[in-house]
N, C-alpha and C positions, 0 to 999 in steps of 0.2 A: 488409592487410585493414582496410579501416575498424569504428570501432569501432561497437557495436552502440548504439542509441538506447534506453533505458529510462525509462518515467514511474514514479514511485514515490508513492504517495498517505497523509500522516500525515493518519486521515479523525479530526477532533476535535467533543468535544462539553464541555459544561459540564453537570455533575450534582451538582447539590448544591452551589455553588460549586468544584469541584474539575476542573479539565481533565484529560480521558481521550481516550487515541488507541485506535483502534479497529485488532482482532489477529485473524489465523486462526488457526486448527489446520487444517493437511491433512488429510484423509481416508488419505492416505499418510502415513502416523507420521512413516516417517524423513525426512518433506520439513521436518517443525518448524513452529515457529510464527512465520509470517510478518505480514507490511502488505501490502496490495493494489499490483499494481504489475504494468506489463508493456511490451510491444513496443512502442515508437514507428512505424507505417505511414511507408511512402516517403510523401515530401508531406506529412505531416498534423503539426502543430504538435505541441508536447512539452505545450501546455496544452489545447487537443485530444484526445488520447491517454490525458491522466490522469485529464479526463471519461468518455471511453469508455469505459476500463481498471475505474476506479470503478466505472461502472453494471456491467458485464458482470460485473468479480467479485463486487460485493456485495450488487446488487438494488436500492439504493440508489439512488432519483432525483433528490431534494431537496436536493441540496446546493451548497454555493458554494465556491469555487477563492479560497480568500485573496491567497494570493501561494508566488510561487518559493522555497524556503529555501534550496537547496543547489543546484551541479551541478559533477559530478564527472569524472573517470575513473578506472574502478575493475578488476582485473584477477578475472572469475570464476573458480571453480575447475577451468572447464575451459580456461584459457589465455587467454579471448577476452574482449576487454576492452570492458568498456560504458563506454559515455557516460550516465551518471545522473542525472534532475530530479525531485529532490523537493519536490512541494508539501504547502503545510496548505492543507486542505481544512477548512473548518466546516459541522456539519448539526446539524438539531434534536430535530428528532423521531426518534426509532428505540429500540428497543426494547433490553433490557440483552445479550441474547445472541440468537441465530439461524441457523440451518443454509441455504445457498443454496447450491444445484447451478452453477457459472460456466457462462454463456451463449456462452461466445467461442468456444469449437470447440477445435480442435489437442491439443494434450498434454493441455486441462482435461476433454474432454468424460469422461461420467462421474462425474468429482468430486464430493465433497460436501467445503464450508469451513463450519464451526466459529467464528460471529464471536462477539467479547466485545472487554470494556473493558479497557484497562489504565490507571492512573494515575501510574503514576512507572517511568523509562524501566529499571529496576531490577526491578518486579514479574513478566516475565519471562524467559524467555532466548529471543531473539528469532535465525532464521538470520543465519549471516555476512551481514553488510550491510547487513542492514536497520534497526538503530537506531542507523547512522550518526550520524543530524541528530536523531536525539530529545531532546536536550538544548536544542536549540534550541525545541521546544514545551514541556516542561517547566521550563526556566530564564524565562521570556518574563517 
């Protein structure tokens, strides 16, 4: 089985002089608190995807795609192992916290995410895998 394509988005801002990456909370407790981040389409590029992935989970228009930080392979919990690209994304304007319903359909429809700031990759306890590369926005 090939492995699965994932875009992962560390969405950053500067407030106050201080860089923050931007976090959910589920709406489903036990999902935790994740970083935006989803499927890669047959055909459609991994920086492609983590535009689209971006708008659809966060609401989020205005933003720009830095550069590549990481790409992995990584084995989920359920055996089936992704192929992972995580970019920094920088945005400006946005507000400190915000609730957005994800637009993409499948497993999300219904949902409601809980976004907020975080500042140091330490503030909170983020699901398996996702603050792989946060070190690499925080150390910069």
């Amino acid at each position: 089985m090939l492995p699965i394509k994932k875009a992962y988005g560390y969405i950053c801002r500067v407030n106050e002089g201080i860089i923050q990456v931007l976090v959910f909370r589920h709406s489903v407790l036990e999902a935790g608190i994740q970083i935006p981040k989803g499927t890669v389409m047959p055909k459609e590029s991994t920086e492609d995807a983590v535009i689209r992935e971006m708008q659809e989970e966060t609401g989020l228009k205005d933003f720009k795609v830095e550069k590549l930080l990481a790409e992995d392979f990584w084995e989920n919990d359920d055996g089936i192992i992704h192929n992972r690209f995580f970019y920094k994304i920088h945005v400006c304007e946005t507000p400190d916290e915000w609730n957005y319903a994800p637009t993409g359909g499948g497993d999300e429809a219904g949902l409601m995410f809980h976004y907020f700031w975080i500042s140091s990759k330490d503030e909170v306890e983020l699901i398996r895998g996702h603050g792989d590369y946060l070190h690499l926005i925080f150390n910069e």
